[in-house]
Backbone bond lengths (Angstrom), bond angles and torsions (degrees), N, CA, C in turn:
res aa  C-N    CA-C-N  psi(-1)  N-CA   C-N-CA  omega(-1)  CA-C   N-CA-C  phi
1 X - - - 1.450 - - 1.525 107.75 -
2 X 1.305 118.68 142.51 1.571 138.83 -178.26 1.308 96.32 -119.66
3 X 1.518 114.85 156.72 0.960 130.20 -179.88 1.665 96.33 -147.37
4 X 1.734 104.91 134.91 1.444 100.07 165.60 1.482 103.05 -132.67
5 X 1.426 122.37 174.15 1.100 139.19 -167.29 1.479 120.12 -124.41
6 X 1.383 117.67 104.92 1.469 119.11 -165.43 2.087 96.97 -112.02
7 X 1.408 95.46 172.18 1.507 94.82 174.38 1.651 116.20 -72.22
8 X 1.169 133.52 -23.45 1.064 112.38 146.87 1.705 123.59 -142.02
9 X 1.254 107.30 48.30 1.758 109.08 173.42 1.849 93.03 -158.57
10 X 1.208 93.13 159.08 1.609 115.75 171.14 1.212 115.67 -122.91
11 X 1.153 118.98 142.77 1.669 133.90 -168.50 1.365 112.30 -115.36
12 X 1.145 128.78 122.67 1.622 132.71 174.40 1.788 87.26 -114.38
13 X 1.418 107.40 132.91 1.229 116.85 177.39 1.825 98.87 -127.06
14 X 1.478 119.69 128.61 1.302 103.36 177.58 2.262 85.43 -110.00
15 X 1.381 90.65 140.99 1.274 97.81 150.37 1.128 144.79 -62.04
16 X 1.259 131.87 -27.43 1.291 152.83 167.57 1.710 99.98 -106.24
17 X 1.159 139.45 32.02 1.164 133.78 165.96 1.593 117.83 -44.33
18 X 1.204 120.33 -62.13 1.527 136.12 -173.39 1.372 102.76 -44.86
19 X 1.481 124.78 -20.89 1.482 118.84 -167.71 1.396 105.18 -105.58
20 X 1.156 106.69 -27.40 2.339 105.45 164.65 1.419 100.60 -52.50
21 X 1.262 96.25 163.73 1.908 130.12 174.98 1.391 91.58 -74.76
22 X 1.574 125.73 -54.85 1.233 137.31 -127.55 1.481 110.88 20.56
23 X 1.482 137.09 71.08 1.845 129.12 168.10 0.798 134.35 -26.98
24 X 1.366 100.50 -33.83 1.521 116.20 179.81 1.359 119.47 -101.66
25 X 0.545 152.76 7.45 1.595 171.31 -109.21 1.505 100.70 -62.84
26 X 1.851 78.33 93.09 1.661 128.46 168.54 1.524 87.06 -82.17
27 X 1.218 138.51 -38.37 1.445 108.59 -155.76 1.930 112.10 -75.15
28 X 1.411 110.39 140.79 1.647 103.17 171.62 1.186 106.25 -140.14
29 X 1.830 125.01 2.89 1.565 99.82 179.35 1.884 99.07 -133.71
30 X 1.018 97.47 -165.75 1.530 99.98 -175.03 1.624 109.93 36.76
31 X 1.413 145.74 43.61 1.165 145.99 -161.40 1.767 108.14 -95.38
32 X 1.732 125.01 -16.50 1.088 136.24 179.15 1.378 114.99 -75.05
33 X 1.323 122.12 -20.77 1.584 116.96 -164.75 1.723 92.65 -94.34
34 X 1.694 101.96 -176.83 1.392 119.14 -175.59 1.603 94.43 -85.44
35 X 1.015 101.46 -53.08 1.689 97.61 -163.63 1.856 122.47 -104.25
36 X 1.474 125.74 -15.47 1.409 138.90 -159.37 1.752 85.67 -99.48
37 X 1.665 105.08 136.40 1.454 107.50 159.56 1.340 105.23 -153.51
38 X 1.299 103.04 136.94 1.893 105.31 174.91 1.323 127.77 -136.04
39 X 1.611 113.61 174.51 1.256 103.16 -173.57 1.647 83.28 -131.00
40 X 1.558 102.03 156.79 1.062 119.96 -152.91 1.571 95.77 -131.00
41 X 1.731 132.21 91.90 1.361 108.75 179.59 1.538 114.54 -122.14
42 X 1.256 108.44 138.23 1.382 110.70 -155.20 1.499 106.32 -114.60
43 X 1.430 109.68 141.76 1.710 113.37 -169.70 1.270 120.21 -14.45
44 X 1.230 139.91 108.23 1.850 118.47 168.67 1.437 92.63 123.67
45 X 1.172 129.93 -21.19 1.546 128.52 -148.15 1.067 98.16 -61.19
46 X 1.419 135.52 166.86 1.728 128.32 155.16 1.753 97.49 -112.46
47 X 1.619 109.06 141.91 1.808 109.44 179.28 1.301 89.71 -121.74
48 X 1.551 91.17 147.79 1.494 92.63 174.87 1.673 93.05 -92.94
49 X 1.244 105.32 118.33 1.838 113.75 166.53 1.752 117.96 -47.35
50 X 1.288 122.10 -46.24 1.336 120.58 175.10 1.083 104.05 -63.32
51 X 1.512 130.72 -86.63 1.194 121.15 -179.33 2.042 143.31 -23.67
52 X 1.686 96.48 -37.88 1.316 107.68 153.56 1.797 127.63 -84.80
53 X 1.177 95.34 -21.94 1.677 97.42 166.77 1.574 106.77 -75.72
54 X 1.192 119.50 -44.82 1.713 112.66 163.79 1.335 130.12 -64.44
55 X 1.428 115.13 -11.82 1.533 107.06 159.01 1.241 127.33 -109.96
56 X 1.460 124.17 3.76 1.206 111.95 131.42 1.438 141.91 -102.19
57 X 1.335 110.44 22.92 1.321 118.37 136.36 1.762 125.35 -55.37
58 X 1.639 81.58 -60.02 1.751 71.18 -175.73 1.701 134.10 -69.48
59 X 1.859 97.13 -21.24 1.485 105.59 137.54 1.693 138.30 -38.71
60 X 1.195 101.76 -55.31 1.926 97.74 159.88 1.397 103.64 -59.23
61 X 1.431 123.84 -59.68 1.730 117.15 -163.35 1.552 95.14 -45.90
62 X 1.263 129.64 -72.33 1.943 115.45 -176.71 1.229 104.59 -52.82
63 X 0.805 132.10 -30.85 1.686 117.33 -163.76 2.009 91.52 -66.38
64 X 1.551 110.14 -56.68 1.025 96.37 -165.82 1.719 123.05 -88.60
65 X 1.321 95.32 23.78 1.207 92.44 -163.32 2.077 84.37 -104.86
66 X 1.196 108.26 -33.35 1.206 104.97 178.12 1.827 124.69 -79.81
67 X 1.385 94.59 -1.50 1.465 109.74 -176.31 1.686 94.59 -87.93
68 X 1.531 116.98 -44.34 1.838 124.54 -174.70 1.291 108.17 -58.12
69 X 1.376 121.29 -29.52 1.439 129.53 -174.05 1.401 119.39 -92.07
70 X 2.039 132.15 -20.22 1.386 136.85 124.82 1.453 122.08 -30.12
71 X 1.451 127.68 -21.40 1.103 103.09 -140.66 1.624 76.29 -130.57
72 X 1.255 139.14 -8.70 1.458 140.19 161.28 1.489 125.56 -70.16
């Protein structure tokens, strides 16, 4: 996950986005490609913290699950 910093919104971009559940569906930008997904939060926004702490969890789980399988 990336994060950028605009004058008034922040961007979490996961690289492997397309392959999360997202449940909650945090995702709102980059939603057209195979693999790029982001969230887009703009001044004022309210996040639900669980819900984004659980998807990038499950972002580490691929990350490392695809890192265990390089290394076999």
């Amino acid at each position: 996950c990336t994060g950028e910093t605009y004058k008034a919104v922040v961007k979490l971009t996961f690289a492997k986005g397309a392959s999360l559940k997202d449940r909650s569906g945090l995702f709102n930008a980059s939603l057209e490609g195979n693999a790029l997904r982001a969230i887009v939060i703009h001044e004022g926004d309210t996040v639900h913290d669980g819900a984004l702490k659980a998807l990038i969890r499950e972002a580490v789980a691929l990350n490392e699950a695809a890192a265990s399988k390089k290394r076999k």
